[in-house]
C-alpha positions in Angstrom: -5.4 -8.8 -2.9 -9.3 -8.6 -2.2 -11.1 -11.9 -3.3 -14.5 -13.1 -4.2 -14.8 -16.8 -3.3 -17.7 -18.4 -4.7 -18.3 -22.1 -3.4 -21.6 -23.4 -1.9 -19.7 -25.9 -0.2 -19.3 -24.5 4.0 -16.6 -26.8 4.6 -14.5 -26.1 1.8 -15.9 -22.4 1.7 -14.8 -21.6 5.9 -11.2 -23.6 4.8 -10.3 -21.6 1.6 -11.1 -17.7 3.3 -9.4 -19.0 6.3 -6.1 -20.3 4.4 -6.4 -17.1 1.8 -6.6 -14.8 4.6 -3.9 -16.1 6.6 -1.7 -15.4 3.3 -2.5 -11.9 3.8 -6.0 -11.4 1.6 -8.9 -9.8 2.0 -11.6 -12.5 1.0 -15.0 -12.2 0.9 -17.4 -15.2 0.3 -20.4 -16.2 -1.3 -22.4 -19.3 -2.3 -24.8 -19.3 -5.2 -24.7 -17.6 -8.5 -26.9 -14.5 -7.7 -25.4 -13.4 -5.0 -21.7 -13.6 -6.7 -23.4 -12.0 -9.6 -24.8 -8.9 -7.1 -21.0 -9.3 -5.7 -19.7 -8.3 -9.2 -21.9 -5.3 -9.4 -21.4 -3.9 -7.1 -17.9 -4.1 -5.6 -14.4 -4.4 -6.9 -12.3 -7.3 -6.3 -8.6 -8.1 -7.6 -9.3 -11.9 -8.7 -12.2 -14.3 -8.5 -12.2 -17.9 -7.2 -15.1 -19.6 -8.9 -16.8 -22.9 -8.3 -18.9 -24.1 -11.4 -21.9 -26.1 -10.2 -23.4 -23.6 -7.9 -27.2 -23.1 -7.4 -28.7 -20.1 -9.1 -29.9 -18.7 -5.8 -31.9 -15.4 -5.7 -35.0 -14.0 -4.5 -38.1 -17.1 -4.3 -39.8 -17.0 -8.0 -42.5 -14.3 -8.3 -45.9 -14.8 -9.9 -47.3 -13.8 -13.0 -46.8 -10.2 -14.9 -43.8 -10.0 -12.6 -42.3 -12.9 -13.0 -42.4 -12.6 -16.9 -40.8 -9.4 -16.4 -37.8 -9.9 -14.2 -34.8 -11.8 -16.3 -33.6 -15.3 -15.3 -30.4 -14.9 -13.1 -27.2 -17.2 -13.8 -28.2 -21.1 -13.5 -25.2 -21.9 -12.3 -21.0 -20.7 -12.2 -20.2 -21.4 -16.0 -23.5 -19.4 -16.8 -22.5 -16.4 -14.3 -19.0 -16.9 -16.2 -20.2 -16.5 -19.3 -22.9 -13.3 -18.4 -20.1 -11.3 -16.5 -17.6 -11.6 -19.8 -20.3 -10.3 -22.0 -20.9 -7.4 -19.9 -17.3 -6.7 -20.0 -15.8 -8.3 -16.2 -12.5 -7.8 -17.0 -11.4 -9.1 -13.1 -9.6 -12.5 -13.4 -11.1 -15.4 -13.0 -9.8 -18.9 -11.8 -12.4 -21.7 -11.8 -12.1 -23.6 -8.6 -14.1 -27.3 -9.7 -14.6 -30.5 -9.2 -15.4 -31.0 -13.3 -12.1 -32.5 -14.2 -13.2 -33.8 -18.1 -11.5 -32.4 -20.9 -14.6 -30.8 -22.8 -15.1 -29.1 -18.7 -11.9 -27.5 -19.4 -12.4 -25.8 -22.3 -15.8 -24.8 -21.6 -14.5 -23.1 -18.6 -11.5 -21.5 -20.3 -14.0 -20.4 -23.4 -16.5 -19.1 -21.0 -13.6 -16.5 -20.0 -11.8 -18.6 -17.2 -8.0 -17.4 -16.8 -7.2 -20.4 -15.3 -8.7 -23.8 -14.1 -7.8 -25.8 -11.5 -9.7 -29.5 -10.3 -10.6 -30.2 -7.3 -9.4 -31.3 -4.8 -6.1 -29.7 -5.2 -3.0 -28.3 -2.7 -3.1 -24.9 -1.2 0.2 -24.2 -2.1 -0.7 -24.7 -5.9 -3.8 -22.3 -5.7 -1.7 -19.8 -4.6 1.0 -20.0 -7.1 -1.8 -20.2 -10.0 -3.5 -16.5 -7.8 0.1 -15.0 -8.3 0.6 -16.2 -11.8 -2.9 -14.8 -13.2 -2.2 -11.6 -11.5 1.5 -11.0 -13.1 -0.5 -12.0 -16.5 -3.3 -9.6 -15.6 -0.9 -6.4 -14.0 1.7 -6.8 -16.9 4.6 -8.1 -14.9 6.5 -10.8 -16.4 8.7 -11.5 -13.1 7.5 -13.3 -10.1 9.1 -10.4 -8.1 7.9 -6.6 -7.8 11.2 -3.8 -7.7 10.7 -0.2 -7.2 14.3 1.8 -6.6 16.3 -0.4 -4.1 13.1 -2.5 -2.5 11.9 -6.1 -3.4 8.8 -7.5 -3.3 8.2 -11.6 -3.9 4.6 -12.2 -3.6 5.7 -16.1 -3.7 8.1 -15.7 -0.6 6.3 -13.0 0.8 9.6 -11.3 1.5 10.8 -8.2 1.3 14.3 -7.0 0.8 15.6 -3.4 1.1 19.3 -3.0 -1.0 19.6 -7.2 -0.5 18.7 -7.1 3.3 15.2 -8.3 4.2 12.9 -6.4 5.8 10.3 -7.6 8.2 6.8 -6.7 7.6 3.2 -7.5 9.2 0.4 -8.9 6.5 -1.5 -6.1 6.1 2.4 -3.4 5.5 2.7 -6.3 3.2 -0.6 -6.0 1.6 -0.2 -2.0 1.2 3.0 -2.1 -0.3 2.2 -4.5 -2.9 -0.6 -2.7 -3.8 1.5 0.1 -4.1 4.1 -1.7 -6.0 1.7 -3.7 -8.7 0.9 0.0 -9.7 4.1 2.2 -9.7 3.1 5.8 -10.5 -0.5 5.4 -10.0 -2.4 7.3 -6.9 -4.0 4.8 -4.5 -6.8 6.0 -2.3 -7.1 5.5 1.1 -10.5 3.2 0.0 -8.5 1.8 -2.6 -6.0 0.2 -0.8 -8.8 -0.5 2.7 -10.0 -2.9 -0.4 -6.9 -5.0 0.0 -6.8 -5.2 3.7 -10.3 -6.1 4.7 -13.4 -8.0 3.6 -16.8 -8.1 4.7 -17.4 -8.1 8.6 -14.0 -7.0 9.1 -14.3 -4.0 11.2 -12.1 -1.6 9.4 -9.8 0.3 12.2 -9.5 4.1 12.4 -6.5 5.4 10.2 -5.3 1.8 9.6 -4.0 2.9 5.9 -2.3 6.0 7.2 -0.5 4.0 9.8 0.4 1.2 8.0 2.6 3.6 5.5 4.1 5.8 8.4 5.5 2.1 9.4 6.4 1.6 6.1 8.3 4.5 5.6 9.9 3.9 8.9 11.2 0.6 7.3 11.9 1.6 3.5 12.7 5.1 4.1 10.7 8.4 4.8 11.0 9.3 1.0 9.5 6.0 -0.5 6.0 6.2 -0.7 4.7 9.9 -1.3 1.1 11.4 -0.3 -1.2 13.4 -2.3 -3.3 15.2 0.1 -6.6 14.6 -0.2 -6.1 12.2 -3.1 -3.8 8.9 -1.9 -0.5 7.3 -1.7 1.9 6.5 -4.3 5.2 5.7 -4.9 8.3 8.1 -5.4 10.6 7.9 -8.2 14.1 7.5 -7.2 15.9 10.7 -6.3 18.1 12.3 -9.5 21.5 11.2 -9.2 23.8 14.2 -7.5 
Protein backbone atom coordinates (compact mmCIF):
# COMPACT_ATOMS: atom_id res chain seq x y z
CA UNK A 1 0.00 0.00 0.00
CA UNK A 2 1.34 3.73 -0.49
CA UNK A 3 1.37 5.66 2.88
CA UNK A 4 1.29 9.15 4.25
CA UNK A 5 3.14 9.26 7.62
CA UNK A 6 2.65 12.33 9.45
CA UNK A 7 4.80 12.56 12.65
CA UNK A 8 7.14 15.57 13.56
CA UNK A 9 8.94 13.38 15.60
CA UNK A 10 12.58 12.23 13.37
CA UNK A 11 13.27 9.44 15.54
CA UNK A 12 10.05 7.88 15.49
CA UNK A 13 9.33 9.32 11.95
CA UNK A 14 12.95 7.52 10.21
CA UNK A 15 11.77 4.18 12.46
CA UNK A 16 8.07 3.91 11.25
CA UNK A 17 8.96 4.46 7.12
CA UNK A 18 11.83 2.24 7.67
CA UNK A 19 9.73 -0.71 9.47
CA UNK A 20 6.59 0.09 6.95
CA UNK A 21 8.81 -0.14 4.09
CA UNK A 22 10.52 -3.23 4.96
CA UNK A 23 6.83 -4.83 5.01
CA UNK A 24 6.66 -4.06 1.47
CA UNK A 25 5.06 -0.24 1.49
CA UNK A 26 5.54 2.65 -0.27
CA UNK A 27 5.62 5.36 2.51
CA UNK A 28 6.08 8.78 2.22
CA UNK A 29 6.59 11.22 5.19
CA UNK A 30 5.87 14.35 6.46
CA UNK A 31 5.93 16.51 9.61
CA UNK A 32 3.51 19.33 10.19
CA UNK A 33 -0.03 19.91 9.37
CA UNK A 34 0.45 21.96 6.06
CA UNK A 35 2.51 20.01 4.44
CA UNK A 36 0.30 16.64 5.08
CA UNK A 37 -2.58 18.89 4.17
CA UNK A 38 -0.60 19.82 0.56
CA UNK A 39 0.16 15.83 0.65
CA UNK A 40 -3.66 15.25 0.57
CA UNK A 41 -4.16 17.43 -2.34
CA UNK A 42 -2.34 16.59 -4.31
CA UNK A 43 -1.50 12.93 -4.36
CA UNK A 44 -3.29 9.67 -3.68
CA UNK A 45 -2.41 7.42 -0.89
CA UNK A 46 -4.12 3.98 0.31
CA UNK A 47 -4.12 4.80 4.19
CA UNK A 48 -2.96 7.61 6.40
CA UNK A 49 -0.86 7.32 9.57
CA UNK A 50 -1.55 10.48 11.59
CA UNK A 51 0.06 11.93 14.66
CA UNK A 52 -2.33 14.56 16.41
CA UNK A 53 -0.17 17.22 18.08
CA UNK A 54 1.68 18.38 15.02
CA UNK A 55 2.74 22.10 14.35
CA UNK A 56 0.67 23.85 11.79
CA UNK A 57 3.71 24.53 9.67
CA UNK A 58 3.42 26.47 6.33
CA UNK A 59 4.81 29.37 4.67
CA UNK A 60 6.25 32.30 7.54
CA UNK A 61 2.96 34.63 8.22
CA UNK A 62 2.49 37.47 5.59
CA UNK A 63 1.68 41.01 6.37
CA UNK A 64 -1.25 43.00 6.14
CA UNK A 65 -4.00 42.91 3.05
CA UNK A 66 -2.32 39.53 2.43
CA UNK A 67 -2.32 38.07 5.38
CA UNK A 68 -6.12 38.80 5.89
CA UNK A 69 -6.66 37.18 2.74
CA UNK A 70 -4.98 33.90 2.84
CA UNK A 71 -7.04 31.30 5.20
CA UNK A 72 -5.45 29.87 8.39
CA UNK A 73 -4.05 26.32 7.61
CA UNK A 74 -4.78 23.23 10.10
CA UNK A 75 -3.40 24.15 13.73
CA UNK A 76 -2.57 20.99 14.35
CA UNK A 77 -3.48 16.78 13.29
CA UNK A 78 -7.11 16.72 14.78
CA UNK A 79 -7.74 20.06 12.95
CA UNK A 80 -6.23 18.71 9.54
CA UNK A 81 -8.51 15.63 10.49
CA UNK A 82 -11.40 17.33 10.80
CA UNK A 83 -10.83 19.88 7.38
CA UNK A 84 -9.88 16.79 5.09
CA UNK A 85 -13.42 14.98 6.22
CA UNK A 86 -15.36 18.01 5.37
CA UNK A 87 -13.88 18.27 2.01
CA UNK A 88 -14.75 14.78 1.53
CA UNK A 89 -10.99 12.61 2.25
CA UNK A 90 -12.51 9.45 2.02
CA UNK A 91 -8.68 7.72 2.45
CA UNK A 92 -8.50 5.90 5.84
CA UNK A 93 -7.22 7.29 8.49
CA UNK A 94 -5.43 5.80 11.66
CA UNK A 95 -4.36 8.31 14.35
CA UNK A 96 -0.96 7.38 15.53
CA UNK A 97 -0.80 9.49 19.34
CA UNK A 98 0.46 9.85 22.29
CA UNK A 99 -3.11 11.36 23.68
CA UNK A 100 -4.27 8.20 25.45
CA UNK A 101 -7.52 10.00 27.58
CA UNK A 102 -10.80 8.78 26.82
CA UNK A 103 -12.48 12.24 25.68
CA UNK A 104 -8.85 11.97 23.08
CA UNK A 105 -10.44 9.03 21.78
CA UNK A 106 -13.54 9.99 20.73
CA UNK A 107 -12.50 13.32 19.53
CA UNK A 108 -10.15 11.53 17.24
CA UNK A 109 -12.74 8.86 16.12
CA UNK A 110 -15.55 11.85 15.65
CA UNK A 111 -13.09 13.92 13.83
CA UNK A 112 -13.19 10.97 11.13
CA UNK A 113 -10.34 8.67 12.53
CA UNK A 114 -10.90 4.91 11.39
CA UNK A 115 -8.94 3.77 14.04
CA UNK A 116 -6.71 4.99 16.98
CA UNK A 117 -3.91 3.61 18.39
CA UNK A 118 -1.64 5.18 21.64
CA UNK A 119 1.61 5.60 21.62
CA UNK A 120 4.03 3.90 22.24
CA UNK A 121 2.65 0.76 20.78
CA UNK A 122 4.20 -2.63 18.96
CA UNK A 123 4.90 -2.83 15.33
CA UNK A 124 3.29 -5.84 14.91
CA UNK A 125 -0.09 -4.34 16.28
CA UNK A 126 0.14 -1.23 13.82
CA UNK A 127 0.28 -3.51 11.14
CA UNK A 128 -2.57 -5.72 11.95
CA UNK A 129 -4.83 -2.45 12.70
CA UNK A 130 -3.28 -1.12 8.60
CA UNK A 131 -4.69 -4.55 7.36
CA UNK A 132 -7.90 -4.46 9.29
CA UNK A 133 -8.92 -0.73 8.17
CA UNK A 134 -8.12 -1.64 4.71
CA UNK A 135 -10.40 -5.01 4.56
CA UNK A 136 -13.12 -2.49 6.23
CA UNK A 137 -12.36 0.13 3.67
CA UNK A 138 -11.94 -2.44 0.28
CA UNK A 139 -15.03 -4.46 1.35
CA UNK A 140 -13.32 -7.70 2.24
CA UNK A 141 -14.52 -9.34 5.28
CA UNK A 142 -11.60 -12.16 5.20
CA UNK A 143 -8.08 -11.53 6.26
CA UNK A 144 -7.10 -13.38 3.01
CA UNK A 145 -7.48 -12.16 -0.81
CA UNK A 146 -8.62 -15.40 -3.44
CA UNK A 147 -8.85 -14.95 -7.09
CA UNK A 148 -9.33 -18.53 -9.04
CA UNK A 149 -6.84 -20.95 -7.47
CA UNK A 150 -4.26 -18.14 -5.78
CA UNK A 151 -4.11 -16.91 -2.12
CA UNK A 152 -3.08 -13.89 -0.90
CA UNK A 153 -2.61 -13.25 3.22
CA UNK A 154 -1.60 -9.79 3.63
CA UNK A 155 -0.97 -10.88 7.47
CA UNK A 156 1.45 -13.76 6.48
CA UNK A 157 2.55 -12.18 3.47
CA UNK A 158 2.17 -15.56 1.76
CA UNK A 159 1.11 -16.62 -1.22
CA UNK A 160 -0.23 -20.02 -2.16
CA UNK A 161 -0.98 -21.26 -5.73
CA UNK A 162 -3.78 -24.55 -5.52
CA UNK A 163 -2.35 -24.93 -1.55
CA UNK A 164 1.43 -24.79 -2.55
CA UNK A 165 3.13 -21.43 -1.59
CA UNK A 166 4.68 -19.50 -3.97
CA UNK A 167 7.64 -17.34 -3.32
CA UNK A 168 7.47 -13.80 -4.17
CA UNK A 169 9.86 -10.57 -3.85
CA UNK A 170 8.10 -7.33 -1.94
CA UNK A 171 7.34 -5.31 -4.65
CA UNK A 172 5.51 -9.04 -7.06
CA UNK A 173 3.86 -8.97 -3.66
CA UNK A 174 2.83 -5.43 -3.65
CA UNK A 175 1.55 -5.68 -7.45
CA UNK A 176 -0.42 -8.56 -6.92
CA UNK A 177 -2.25 -7.40 -4.10
CA UNK A 178 -3.01 -4.41 -5.66
CA UNK A 179 -4.30 -6.37 -8.24
CA UNK A 180 -6.17 -8.69 -6.01
CA UNK A 181 -7.94 -5.91 -3.56
CA UNK A 182 -9.61 -4.84 -6.93
CA UNK A 183 -10.63 -7.98 -9.04
CA UNK A 184 -12.07 -6.81 -12.38
CA UNK A 185 -10.89 -3.28 -12.14
CA UNK A 186 -8.01 -1.91 -14.71
CA UNK A 187 -4.88 -0.84 -12.90
CA UNK A 188 -2.55 1.58 -14.63
CA UNK A 189 0.86 1.29 -14.94
CA UNK A 190 0.99 4.74 -12.51
CA UNK A 191 -1.60 3.17 -10.50
CA UNK A 192 0.11 0.36 -9.33
CA UNK A 193 4.04 2.51 -9.48
CA UNK A 194 1.86 4.18 -6.47
CA UNK A 195 2.16 1.06 -4.45
CA UNK A 196 5.76 0.34 -5.11
CA UNK A 197 7.54 3.56 -4.56
CA UNK A 198 7.47 6.79 -2.54
CA UNK A 199 9.15 9.95 -2.71
CA UNK A 200 12.99 9.89 -3.67
CA UNK A 201 12.64 6.49 -4.72
CA UNK A 202 14.03 6.37 -8.10
CA UNK A 203 11.31 4.59 -10.02
CA UNK A 204 13.18 1.84 -12.48
CA UNK A 205 12.49 1.63 -16.17
CA UNK A 206 9.54 -0.96 -16.89
CA UNK A 207 9.57 -2.10 -13.24
CA UNK A 208 5.56 -2.74 -13.39
CA UNK A 209 5.83 -4.54 -16.65
CA UNK A 210 8.47 -6.84 -15.32
CA UNK A 211 7.16 -7.41 -12.06
CA UNK A 212 3.83 -9.10 -13.80
CA UNK A 213 5.88 -11.05 -16.59
CA UNK A 214 7.41 -12.71 -13.18
CA UNK A 215 4.22 -12.96 -11.91
CA UNK A 216 2.73 -14.70 -14.62
CA UNK A 217 5.79 -16.86 -14.67
CA UNK A 218 4.81 -17.96 -11.08
CA UNK A 219 0.76 -17.95 -11.23
CA UNK A 220 0.40 -18.78 -14.73
CA UNK A 221 0.72 -16.90 -18.20
CA UNK A 222 -3.20 -16.46 -18.21
CA UNK A 223 -3.62 -14.81 -14.64
CA UNK A 224 -3.30 -11.31 -14.89
CA UNK A 225 -4.43 -9.93 -18.36
CA UNK A 226 -3.19 -6.47 -20.17
CA UNK A 227 -5.17 -3.88 -21.67
CA UNK A 228 -2.90 -2.16 -24.10
CA UNK A 229 -2.48 1.14 -23.49
CA UNK A 230 -4.80 1.13 -20.44
CA UNK A 231 -3.29 -1.48 -17.50
CA UNK A 232 -3.35 -4.75 -15.89
CA UNK A 233 -6.03 -6.66 -14.43
CA UNK A 234 -7.04 -9.87 -13.44
CA UNK A 235 -8.56 -12.71 -15.66
CA UNK A 236 -11.66 -14.49 -14.74
CA UNK A 237 -11.21 -18.15 -14.43
CA UNK A 238 -11.35 -20.08 -17.73
CA UNK A 239 -15.22 -21.63 -18.57
CA UNK A 240 -15.22 -25.05 -17.43
CA UNK A 241 -14.66 -27.59 -20.66
Amino acid sequence: MRLLLVEDDAMIGEGLRAALRHEGHAVDWVRDAAAAQAALGSERFDLVLLDLGLPPGGPPPRAGAAAAAAPAGPADGLDLLRRERARGLATPVIVLTARDAPGDRVRGLDAGADDYLVKPFELDELGARIRAVARRHGGHAQPALRHRDVTLDPATRQVQRGGVPVLLSAREFAVLEALMQRPGAVLSRAQLEDRLYGWGEEIESNAVSVYVLQLRRKLGADFIGNMRGVGYFLNPAPPSP
